[in-house]
N, C-alpha and C positions, 0 to 999 in steps of 0.2 A: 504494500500500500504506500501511494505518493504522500510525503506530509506537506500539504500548504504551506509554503514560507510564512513569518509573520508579518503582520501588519506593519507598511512603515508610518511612522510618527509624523503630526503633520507639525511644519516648522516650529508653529506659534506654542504646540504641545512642549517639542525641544528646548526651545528658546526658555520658556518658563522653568523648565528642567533644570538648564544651566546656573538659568539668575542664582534658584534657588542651592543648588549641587555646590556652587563656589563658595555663595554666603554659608551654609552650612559645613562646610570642609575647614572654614576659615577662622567662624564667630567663637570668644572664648571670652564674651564679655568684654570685649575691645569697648574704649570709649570714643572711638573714633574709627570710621571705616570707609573707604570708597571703590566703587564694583566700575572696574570699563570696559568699553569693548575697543578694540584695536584693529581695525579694518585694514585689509592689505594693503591699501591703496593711500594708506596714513590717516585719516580718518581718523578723528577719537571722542567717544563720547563717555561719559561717567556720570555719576550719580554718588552725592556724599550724605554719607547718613552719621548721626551720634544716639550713644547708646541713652535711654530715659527708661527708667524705672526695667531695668534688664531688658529692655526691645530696642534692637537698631531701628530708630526714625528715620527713616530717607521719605524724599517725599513723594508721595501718588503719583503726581502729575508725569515726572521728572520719572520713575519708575517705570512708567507705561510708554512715554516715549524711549528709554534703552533695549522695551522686550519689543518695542517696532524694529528698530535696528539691527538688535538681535537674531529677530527674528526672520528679517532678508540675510543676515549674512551664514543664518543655518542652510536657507537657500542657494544660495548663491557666493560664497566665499568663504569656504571650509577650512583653509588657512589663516580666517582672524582666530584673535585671541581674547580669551576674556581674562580679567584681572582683578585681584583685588589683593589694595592695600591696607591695613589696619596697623594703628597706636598699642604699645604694647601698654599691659595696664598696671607693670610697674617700672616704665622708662618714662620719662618727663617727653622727650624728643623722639625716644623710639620708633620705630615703624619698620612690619615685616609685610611682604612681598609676594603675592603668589598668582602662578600666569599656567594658561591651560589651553590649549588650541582648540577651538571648540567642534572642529570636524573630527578629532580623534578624540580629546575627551586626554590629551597625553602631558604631561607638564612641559615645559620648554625648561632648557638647560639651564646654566645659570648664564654662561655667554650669551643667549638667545634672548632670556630675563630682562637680562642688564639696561636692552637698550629700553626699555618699557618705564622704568622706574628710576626717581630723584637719586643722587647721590645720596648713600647714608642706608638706603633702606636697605633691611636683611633679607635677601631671597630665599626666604624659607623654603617656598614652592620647588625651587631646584633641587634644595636637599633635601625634602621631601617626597622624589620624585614616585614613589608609591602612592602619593594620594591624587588621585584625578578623578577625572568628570565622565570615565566611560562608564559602562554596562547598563545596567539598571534605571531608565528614564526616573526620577524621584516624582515620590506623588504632590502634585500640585493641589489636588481636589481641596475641599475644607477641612477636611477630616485630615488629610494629608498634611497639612501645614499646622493643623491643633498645635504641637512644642514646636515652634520651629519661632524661634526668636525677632519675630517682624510684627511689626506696629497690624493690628486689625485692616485700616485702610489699603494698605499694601498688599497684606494678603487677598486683597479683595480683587487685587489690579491683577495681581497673579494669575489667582484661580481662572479669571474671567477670561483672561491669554491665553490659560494650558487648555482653553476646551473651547477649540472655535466653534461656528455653528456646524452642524451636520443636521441635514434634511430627520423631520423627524421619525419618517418610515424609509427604510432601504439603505443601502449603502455607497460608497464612494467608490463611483469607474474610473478607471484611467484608462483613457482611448485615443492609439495611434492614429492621424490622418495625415497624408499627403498635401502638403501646402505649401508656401513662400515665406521664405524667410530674407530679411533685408539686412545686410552685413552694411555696415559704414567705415571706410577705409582711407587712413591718412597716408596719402600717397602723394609722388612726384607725376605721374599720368597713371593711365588708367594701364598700361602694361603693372606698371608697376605692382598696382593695386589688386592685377587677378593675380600676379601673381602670390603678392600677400595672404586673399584667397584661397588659393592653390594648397596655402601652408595651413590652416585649416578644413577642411573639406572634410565630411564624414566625420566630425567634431561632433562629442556632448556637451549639451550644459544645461545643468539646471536652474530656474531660471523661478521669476513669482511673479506673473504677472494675472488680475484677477479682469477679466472682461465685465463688461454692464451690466451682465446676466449674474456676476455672485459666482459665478464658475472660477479656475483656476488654471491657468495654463504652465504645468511644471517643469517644462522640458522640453528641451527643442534639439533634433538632430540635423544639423547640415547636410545638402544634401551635395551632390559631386559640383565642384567649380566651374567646371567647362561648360559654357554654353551658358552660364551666368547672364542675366541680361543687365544691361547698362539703366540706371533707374534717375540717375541726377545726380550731376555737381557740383559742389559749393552751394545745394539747397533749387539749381536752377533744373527741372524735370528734361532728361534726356531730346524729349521730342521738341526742345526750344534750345537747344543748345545748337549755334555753327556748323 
């Protein structure tokens, strides 16, 4: 008998997984903490919280915008990294370090760390490198975050992220079709540019783009180069071009 693969996680489920997996691996009563995300592309967004009455405060708002981010770069750029820094809570100045790539769930080295973090701070993360963010998605649910060290409000923003909508009867298709796909290419002429082309062709990527419909389009395969049609350059439509 075939076993079904399982189910895979839709980003926004991931992404809350993470927020939560790091804060969790990290929190020890710090009075002082902040969670970021570090985009390939240099990109950096964060979120700073202080501890009040044993719960790290970060705020809602500020929260819900990182697991958007987050939650494209589970899509589509599987080599950011998420981070968190934290106060240690018997150094005045202190602050330890901890970085995790969020497509493998792996910690980064301590050379990889380094460039992520002020001078001063301790990269525990690195030498801790047993503790990471794979296997087991964490439960985001209500019930799931009951002890988990975050202000009510936040848990709220969480829970709401790890569980996007799904139609209420039936389930989620994912279905191949043949269609166009529009590459945009910084080139010197247009030789140049198939051949650019050329060097991707028959490429994956997954991607998150949601149409009008609420639908989602995850994934796009290229299809072969050659015979490519010429669509417009510099923004002017091929059939007005010289």
């Amino acid at each position: 008998m075939t076993t079904a693969p399982a189910p895979v996680a839709a980003p926004e489920t991931v992404a809350a997984s993470l927020f939560v997996g790091a804060f969790n691996n990290v929190y020890e009563d710090d009075p002082r903490m902040t969670i970021a995300l570090h985009l390939s592309n240099g990109s950096t967004l964060a979120v700073a919280g202080v501890l009040d009455d044993y719960r790290m405060r970060f705020d809602p708002a500020e929260v819900s915008t990182l697991l958007v981010w987050l939650t494209r770069a589970v899509a589509t750029d599987p080599d950011a990294v998420i981070t968190v820094t934290a106060a240690y809570r018997s150094l005045a100045d202190g602050k330890h370090g901890w970085a995790w790539y969020i497509g493998t769930g792996e910690a980064l080295s301590r050379g990889e760390a380094a460039t992520l973090f002020p001078n001063g701070v301790d990269l525990l993360g690195a030498a801790e490198s047993h503790v990471t963010l794979g296997g087991r998605l964490v439960d985001t649910s209500a019930d799931g975050l009951a002890y988990t060290a975050l202000t009510g409000d936040v848990k709220a923003v969480v829970t709401a992220h790890g569980e996007p909508e799904r139609p209420a009867v039936g389930h989620r298709y994912a279905l191949r079709t043949d269609g166009m796909v529009t590459v945009y290419v910084d080139a010197a002429d247009e030789t140049a540019a198939r051949d650019a082309l050329e060097g991707i062709e028959l490429e994956d990527f997954d991607v998150d783009l949601r149409t009008r419909d609420g639908h989602v389009i995850g994934h796009v395969t290229l299809g072969e180069a050659d015979g490519a049609e010429l669509v417009s350059v510099d923004g002017t439509p091929a059939d007005e071009l010289d």
